[in-house]
C-alpha positions as CSV (number, residue, x, y, z in Angstrom):
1,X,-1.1,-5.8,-12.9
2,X,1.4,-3.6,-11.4
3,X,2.6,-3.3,-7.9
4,X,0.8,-0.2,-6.0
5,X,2.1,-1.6,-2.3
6,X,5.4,-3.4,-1.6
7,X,6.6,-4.4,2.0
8,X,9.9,-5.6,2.2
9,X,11.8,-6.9,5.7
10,X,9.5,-5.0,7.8
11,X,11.0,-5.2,11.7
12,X,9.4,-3.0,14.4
13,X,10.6,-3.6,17.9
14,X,9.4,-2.3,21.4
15,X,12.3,-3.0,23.7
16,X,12.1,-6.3,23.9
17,X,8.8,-7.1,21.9
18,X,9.2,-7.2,18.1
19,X,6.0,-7.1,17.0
20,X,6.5,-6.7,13.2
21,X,8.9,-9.4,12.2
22,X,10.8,-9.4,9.0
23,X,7.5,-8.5,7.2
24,X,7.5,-8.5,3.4
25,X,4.2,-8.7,1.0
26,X,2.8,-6.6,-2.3
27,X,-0.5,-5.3,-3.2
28,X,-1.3,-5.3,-6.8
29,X,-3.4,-2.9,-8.6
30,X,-7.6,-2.9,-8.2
31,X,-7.0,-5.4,-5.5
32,X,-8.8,-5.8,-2.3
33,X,-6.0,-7.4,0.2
34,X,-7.7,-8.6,3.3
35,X,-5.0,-8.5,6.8
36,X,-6.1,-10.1,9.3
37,X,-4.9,-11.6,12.6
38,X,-5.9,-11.7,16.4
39,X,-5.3,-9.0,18.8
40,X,-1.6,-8.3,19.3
41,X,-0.5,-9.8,15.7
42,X,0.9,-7.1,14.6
43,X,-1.5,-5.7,11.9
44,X,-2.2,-2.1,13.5
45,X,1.6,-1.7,13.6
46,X,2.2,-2.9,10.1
47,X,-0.4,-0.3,8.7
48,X,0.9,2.7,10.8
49,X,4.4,1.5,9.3
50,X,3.2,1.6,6.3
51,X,1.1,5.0,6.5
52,X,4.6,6.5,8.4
53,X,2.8,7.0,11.3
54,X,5.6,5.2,12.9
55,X,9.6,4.8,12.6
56,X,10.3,1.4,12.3
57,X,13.5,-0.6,12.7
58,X,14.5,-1.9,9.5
59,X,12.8,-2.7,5.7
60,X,11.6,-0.5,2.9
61,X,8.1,0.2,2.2
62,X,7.3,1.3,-1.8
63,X,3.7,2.9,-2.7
64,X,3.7,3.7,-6.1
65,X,6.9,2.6,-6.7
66,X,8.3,5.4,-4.7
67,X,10.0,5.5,-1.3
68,X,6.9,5.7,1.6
69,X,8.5,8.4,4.3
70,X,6.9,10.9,6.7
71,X,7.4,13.9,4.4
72,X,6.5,12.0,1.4
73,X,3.3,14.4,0.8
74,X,3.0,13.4,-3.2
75,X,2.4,9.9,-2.0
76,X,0.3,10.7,0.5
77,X,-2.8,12.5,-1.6
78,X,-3.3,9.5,-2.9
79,X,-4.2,7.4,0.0
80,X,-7.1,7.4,1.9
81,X,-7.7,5.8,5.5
82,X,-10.5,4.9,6.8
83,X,-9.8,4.1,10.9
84,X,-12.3,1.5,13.1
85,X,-13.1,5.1,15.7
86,X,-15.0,8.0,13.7
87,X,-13.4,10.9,13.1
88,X,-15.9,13.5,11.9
89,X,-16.1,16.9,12.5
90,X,-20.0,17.3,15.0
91,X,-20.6,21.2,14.2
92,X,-20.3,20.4,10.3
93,X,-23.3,18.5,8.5
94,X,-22.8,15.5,6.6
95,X,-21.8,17.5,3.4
96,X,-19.8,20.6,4.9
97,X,-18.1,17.2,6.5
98,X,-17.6,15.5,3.7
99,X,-16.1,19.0,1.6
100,X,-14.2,20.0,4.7
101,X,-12.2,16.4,3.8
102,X,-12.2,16.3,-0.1
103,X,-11.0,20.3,0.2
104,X,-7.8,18.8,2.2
105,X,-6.5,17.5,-1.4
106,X,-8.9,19.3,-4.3
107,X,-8.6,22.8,-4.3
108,X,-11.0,23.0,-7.4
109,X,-14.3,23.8,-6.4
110,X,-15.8,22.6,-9.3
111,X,-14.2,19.4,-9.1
112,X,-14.8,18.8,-5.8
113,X,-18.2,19.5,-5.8
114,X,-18.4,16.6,-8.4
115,X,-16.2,14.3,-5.7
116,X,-18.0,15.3,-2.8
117,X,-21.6,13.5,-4.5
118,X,-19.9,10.9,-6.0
119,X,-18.9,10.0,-2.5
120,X,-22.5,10.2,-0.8
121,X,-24.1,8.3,-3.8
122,X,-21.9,5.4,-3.1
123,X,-22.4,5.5,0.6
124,X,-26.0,6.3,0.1
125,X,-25.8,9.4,2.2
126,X,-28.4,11.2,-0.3
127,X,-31.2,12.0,2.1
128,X,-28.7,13.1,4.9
129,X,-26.5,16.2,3.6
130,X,-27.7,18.5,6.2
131,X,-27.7,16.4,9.0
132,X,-25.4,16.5,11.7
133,X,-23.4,13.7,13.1
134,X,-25.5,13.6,16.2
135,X,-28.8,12.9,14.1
136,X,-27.3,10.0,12.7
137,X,-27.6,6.2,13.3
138,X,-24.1,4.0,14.0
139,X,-24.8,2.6,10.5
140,X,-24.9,6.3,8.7
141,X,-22.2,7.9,10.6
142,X,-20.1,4.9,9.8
143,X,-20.6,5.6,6.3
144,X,-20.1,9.5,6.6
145,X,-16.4,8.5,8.0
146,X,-16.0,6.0,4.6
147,X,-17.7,9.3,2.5
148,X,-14.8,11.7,4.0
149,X,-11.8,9.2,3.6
150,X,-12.3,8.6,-0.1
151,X,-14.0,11.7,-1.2
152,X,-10.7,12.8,-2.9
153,X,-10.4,9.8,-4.9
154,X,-7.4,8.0,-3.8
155,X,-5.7,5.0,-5.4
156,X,-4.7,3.4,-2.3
157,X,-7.4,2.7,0.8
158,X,-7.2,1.5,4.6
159,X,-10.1,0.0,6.3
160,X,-9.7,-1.0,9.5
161,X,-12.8,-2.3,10.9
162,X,-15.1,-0.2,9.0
163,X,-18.5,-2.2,9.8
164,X,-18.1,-2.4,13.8
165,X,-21.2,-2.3,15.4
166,X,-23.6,-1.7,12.2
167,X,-26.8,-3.2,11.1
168,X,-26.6,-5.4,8.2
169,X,-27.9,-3.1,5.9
170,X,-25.2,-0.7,6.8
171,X,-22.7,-3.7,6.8
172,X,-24.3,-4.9,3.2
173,X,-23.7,-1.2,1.9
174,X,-20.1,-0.5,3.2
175,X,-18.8,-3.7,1.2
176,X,-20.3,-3.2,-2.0
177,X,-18.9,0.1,-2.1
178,X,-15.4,-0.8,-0.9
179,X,-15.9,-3.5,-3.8
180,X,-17.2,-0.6,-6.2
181,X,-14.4,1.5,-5.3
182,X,-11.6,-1.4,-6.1
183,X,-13.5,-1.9,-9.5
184,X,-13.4,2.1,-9.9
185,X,-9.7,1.5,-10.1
186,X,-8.4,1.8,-6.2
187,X,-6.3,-1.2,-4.3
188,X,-7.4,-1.6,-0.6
189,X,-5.8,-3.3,2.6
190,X,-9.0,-4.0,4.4
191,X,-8.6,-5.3,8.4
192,X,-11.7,-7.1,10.0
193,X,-12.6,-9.5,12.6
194,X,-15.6,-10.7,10.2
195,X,-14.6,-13.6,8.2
196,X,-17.9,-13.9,6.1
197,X,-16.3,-9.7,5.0
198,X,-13.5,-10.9,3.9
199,X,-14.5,-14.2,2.6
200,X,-17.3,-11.9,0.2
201,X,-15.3,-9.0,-0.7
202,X,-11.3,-9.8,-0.6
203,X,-9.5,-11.0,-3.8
204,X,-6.4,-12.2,-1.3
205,X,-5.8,-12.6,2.0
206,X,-2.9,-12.4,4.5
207,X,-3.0,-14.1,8.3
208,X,-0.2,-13.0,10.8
209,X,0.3,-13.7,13.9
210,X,3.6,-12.5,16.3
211,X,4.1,-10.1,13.6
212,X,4.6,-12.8,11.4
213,X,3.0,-13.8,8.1
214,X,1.3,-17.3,9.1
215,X,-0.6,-18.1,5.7
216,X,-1.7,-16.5,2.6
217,X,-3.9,-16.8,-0.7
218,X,-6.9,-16.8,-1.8
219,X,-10.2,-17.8,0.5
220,X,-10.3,-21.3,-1.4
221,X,-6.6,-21.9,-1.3
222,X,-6.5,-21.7,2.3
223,X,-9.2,-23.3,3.4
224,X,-7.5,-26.4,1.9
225,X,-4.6,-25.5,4.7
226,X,-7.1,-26.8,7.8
227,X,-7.5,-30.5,9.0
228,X,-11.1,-29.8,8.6
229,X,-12.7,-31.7,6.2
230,X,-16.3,-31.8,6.8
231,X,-18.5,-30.4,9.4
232,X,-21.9,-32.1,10.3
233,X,-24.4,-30.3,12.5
234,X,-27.6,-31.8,14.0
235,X,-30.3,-30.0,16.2
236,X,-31.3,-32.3,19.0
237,X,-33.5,-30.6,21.7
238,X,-33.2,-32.7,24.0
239,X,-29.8,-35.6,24.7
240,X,-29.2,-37.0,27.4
241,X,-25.7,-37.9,28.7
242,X,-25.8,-41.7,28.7
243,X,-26.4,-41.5,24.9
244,X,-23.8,-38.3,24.1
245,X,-21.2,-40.8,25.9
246,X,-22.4,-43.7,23.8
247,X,-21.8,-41.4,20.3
248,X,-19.0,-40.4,21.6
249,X,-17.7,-43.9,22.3
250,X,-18.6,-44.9,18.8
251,X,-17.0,-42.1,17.3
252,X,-13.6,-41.7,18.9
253,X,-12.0,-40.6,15.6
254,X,-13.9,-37.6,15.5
255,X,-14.7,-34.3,17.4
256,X,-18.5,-34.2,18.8
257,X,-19.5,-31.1,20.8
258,X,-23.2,-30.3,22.1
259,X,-24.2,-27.1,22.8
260,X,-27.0,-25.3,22.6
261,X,-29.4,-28.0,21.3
262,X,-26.7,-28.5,18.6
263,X,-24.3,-31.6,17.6
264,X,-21.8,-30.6,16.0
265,X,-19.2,-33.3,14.2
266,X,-16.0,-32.1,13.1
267,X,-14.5,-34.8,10.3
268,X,-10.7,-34.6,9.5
269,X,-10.9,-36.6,6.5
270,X,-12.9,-37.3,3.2
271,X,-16.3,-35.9,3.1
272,X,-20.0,-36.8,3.1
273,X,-20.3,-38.7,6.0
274,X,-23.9,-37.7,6.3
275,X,-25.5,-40.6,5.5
276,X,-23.1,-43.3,7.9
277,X,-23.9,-40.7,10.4
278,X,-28.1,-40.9,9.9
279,X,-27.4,-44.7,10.6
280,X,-25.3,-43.9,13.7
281,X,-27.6,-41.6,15.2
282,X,-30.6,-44.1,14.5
283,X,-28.3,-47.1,15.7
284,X,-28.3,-44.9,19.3
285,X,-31.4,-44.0,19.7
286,X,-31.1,-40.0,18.7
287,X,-34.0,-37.9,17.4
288,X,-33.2,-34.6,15.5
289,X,-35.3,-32.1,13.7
290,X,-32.5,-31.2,11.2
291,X,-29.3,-32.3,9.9
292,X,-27.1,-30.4,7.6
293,X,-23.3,-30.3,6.0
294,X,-20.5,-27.8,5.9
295,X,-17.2,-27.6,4.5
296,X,-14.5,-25.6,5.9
297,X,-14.9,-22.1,6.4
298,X,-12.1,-19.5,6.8
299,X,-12.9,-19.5,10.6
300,X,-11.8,-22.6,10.8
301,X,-8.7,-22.0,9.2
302,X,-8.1,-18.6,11.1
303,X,-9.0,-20.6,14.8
304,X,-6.5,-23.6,13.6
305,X,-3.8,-21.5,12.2
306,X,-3.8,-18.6,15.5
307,X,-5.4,-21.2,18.4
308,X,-8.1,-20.8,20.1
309,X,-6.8,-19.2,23.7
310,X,-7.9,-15.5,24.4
311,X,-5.8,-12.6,23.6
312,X,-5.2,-9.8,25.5
């Protein structure tokens, strides 16, 4: 497949805060490239970088194999950006929004006609053409901001936290068309804080952190990168101390949390340990109403890779 995206050395600095730091990776054609990070790592400055939104220090930045640059306008018709805030246009209806958009890059009104319904089939905006943004749900006008980003048909997309705030229905809608859309022949960069998104929908996936590429591959690749092993979860009502401190005794090798009715056991080696741990808990005197296994999920491998304090 051939290379739509290439970062090489990318270095942004704020005085003394670098927060891009020698930054290099490629996205390949009808791929969906999941970024992700925690606040402050550096991926809203990589994609403004990258759309020339900002100067940065030092690198090279390629789409389409040509040199990315503020003026660059015959690169830029054939990206599309779709940001987290909405950015529609309140006195237009859904369509008139939608044509408004698409008109920015296809003059031909025949042609965009065609583009503009493409774009509400796939976001399932049928039923809402002559609404206005204010008659719509977070869900619908979510999708309206997705219909005018790509109603011109652009090879390359940005999503940066397109399902914020939207019902699963919504959620369930937006992906399989950001899905339908890379199998239609576009390449995406898609930012979330959902890892189940980017779990379902990404073919690849970055981490960064301190502007800093961390880890990378696919979802199964790097979940063999955590310590994780084996997660065991048991729903106990009701424990007491006394016999949480006499698991826990038992157990030293391994992390035991209860919360919320829930015991969770986090194994950092080999797997099903299910049924030593049915003896254990019978050996102690535990009742549960269910008990089930996981393996590693990219959470895990997002928490253990970033840490687990706060950021700003």
């Amino acid at each position: 497949m051939s290379v739509i995206l290439e970062v090489n050395g990318l270095t942004k600095e704020y005085k003394e805060l670098r927060a891009v730091d020698d930054l290099s990776f490629q996205l390949s054609e009808n791929e969906i490239l999941g970024l992700l990070g925690p606040n402050g790592s550096g991926k809203s400055t990589t994609m403004n970088c990258i759309l020339s939104l900002l100067k940065y220090n030092s690198g090279s930045i390629q789409i389409f194999g040509k040199e990315m640059s503020p003026s660059a306008y015959d690169i830029k018709k054939d990206i599309g950006v779709i940001f987290q805030d909405v950015a529609v246009f309140q006195e237009l209806t859904v369509y008139k929004n939608i044509d408004y958009f698409c008109g920015l890059y296809i003059r031909d009104k025949k042609q965009r006609k065609q583009y503009i319904e493409e774009a509400i089939e796939l976001t399932g905006l049928e039923d809402y053409k002559k609404f206005y943004p204010k008659q719509l749900s977070g869900g619908l006008l979510r999708r309206l901001n997705i219909a005018c980003g790509i109603a011109h048909k652009p090879k390359l997309l940005f999503f940066d936290e397109p399902t914020v705030a939207v019902d699963p229905q919504s959620r369930n809608n937006i992906l399989e068309g950001i899905e339908k859309l890379r199998d239609n022949g576009a390449s995406v960069i898609y930012t979330t804080h959902y890892m189940e998104e980017v779990e379902q929908i990404c073919d690849r996936i970055i981490i960064m952190d301190k502007g800093k590429i961390i880890a990378g591959g696919t979802s199964d690749s790097l979940k063999e990168l955590t310590k994780v092993k084996e997660k065991i979860i048991v729903e106990v009502p009701k424990l007491s101390e006394s016999k949480l401190d006499k698991l826990k005794e038992s157990q030293k090798d391994i992390d035991i949390v209860y919360q919320h009715g829930m015991l969770t056991f986090t194994y950092k080696d080999g797997s099903d340990h299910i049924t030593a741990l049915i003896d254990r808990l019978r050996d102690t005197g535990i009742r549960y109403t269910r008990i089930y296994s996981e393996r590693p999920t990219l959470n895990d491998v997002f928490l253990e890779l970033t840490g687990k304090e706060l950021r700003d």
